[in-house]
C-alpha positions as CSV (number, residue, x, y, z in Angstrom):
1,X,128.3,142.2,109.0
2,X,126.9,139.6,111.5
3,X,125.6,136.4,110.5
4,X,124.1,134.1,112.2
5,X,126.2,130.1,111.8
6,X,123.5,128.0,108.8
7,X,121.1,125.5,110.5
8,X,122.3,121.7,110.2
9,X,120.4,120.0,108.0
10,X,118.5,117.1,110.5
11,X,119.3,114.2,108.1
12,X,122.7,114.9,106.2
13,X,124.0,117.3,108.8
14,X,125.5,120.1,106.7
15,X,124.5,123.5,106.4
16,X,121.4,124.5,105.0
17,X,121.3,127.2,102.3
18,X,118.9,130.2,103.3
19,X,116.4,130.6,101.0
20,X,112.4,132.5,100.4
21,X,109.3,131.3,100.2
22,X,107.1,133.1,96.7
23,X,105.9,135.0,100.0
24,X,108.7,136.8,101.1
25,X,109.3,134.3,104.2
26,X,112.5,133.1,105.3
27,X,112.9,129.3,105.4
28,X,116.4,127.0,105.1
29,X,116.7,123.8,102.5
30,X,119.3,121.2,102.1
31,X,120.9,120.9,98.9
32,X,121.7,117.2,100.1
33,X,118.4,115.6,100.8
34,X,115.7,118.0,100.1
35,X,114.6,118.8,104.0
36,X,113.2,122.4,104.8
37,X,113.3,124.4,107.7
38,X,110.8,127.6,108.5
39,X,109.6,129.5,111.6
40,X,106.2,128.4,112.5
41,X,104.4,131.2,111.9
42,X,106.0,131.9,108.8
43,X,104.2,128.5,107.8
44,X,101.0,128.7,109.1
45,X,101.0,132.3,107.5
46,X,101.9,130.7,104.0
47,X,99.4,127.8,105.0
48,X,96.7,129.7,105.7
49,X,97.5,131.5,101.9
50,X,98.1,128.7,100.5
51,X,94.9,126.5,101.5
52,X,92.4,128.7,103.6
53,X,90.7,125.2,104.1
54,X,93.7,123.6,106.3
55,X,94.5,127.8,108.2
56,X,94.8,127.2,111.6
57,X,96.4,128.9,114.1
58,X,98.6,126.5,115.6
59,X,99.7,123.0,114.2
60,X,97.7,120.4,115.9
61,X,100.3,118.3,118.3
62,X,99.5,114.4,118.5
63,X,102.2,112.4,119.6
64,X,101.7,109.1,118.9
65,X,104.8,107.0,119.8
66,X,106.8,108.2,116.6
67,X,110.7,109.1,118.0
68,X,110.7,113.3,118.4
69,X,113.9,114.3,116.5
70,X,116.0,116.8,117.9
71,X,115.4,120.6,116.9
72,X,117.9,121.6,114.5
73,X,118.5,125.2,116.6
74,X,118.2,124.4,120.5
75,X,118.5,120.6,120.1
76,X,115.4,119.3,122.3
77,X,113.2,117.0,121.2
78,X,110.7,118.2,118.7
79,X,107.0,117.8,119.2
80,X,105.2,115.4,116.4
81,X,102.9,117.8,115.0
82,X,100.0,117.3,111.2
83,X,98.5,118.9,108.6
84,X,95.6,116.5,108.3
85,X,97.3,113.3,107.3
86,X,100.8,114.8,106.9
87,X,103.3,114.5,110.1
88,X,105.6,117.1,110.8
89,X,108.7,117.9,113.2
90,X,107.9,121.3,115.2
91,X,109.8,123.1,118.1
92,X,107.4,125.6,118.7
93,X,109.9,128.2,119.7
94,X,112.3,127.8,116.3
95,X,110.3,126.3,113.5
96,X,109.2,123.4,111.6
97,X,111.2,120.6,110.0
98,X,109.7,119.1,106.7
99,X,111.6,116.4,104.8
100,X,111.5,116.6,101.1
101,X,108.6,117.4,99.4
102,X,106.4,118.0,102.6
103,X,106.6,121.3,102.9
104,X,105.3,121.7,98.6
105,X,102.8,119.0,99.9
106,X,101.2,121.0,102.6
107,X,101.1,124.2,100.5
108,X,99.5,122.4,97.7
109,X,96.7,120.9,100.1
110,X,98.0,116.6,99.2
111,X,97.9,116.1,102.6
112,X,96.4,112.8,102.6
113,X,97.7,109.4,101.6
114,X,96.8,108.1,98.0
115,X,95.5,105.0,99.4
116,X,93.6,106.7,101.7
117,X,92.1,109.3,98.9
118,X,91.3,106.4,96.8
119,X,89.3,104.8,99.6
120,X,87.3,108.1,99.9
121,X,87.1,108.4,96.3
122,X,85.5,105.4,95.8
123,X,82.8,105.8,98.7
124,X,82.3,109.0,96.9
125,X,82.1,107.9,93.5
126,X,79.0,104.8,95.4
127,X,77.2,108.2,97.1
128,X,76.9,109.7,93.7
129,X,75.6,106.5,92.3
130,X,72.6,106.2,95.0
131,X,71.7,109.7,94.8
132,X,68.3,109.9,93.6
């Protein structure tokens, strides 16, 4: 039987193990160092389950300046891609790369920054206060 050579992991370099998402999608992790990699719309499919607040249909692309990493499968630079507050590695033809705990991030909905999500909970917590 066929079977196509293991992604290499983008930050150790060895081959990912093939693994499934509780959904049924296919996705690669390293053992190594934790990173995940998963066909875009196997993502945004899980996403979308996940937290219907952050579904989208595409990832929103802003490349600010951050060095693109090199896809794992054709090797061209990767566009910088988020989930709110949380940057991602996409090749739009061959997946997303999410370093360790990302991918569990995203899914959850902790997209944003605890410093940032104490700032907000505090100017919440003073709107409460005021309310009449």
């Amino acid at each position: 039987m066929y079977r196509e050579a293991a992604t290499l992991c983008l930050t150790c370099n060895i081959p990912m193990e093939r693994a499934e998402t509780s959904t049924g999608h296919d996705l690669e992790v390293c053992d190594r160092c934790g990173g995940a990699w998963m066909d875009v719309a196997a993502f945004l499919a899980d996403l979308r389950r996940a937290q219907p607040r952050l579904a989208s249909d595409e990832l929103m692309e802003h490349n600010d300046g951050t060095p693109h990493r090199p896809c794992p499968v054709c090797k061209q630079p990767m566009s910088i891609v988020w989930v709110e507050f949380l940057q991602l590695d996409q090749c739009l033809e061959h997946g997303v790369w999410f370093d360790r705990g990302e991918l569990e991030r995203a899914l959850q909905g902790d997209v944003v920054p605890a410093e940032i999500r104490a700032v907000l909970q505090a100017a919440e917590n003073r709107r409460r206060r005021r309310r009449p």
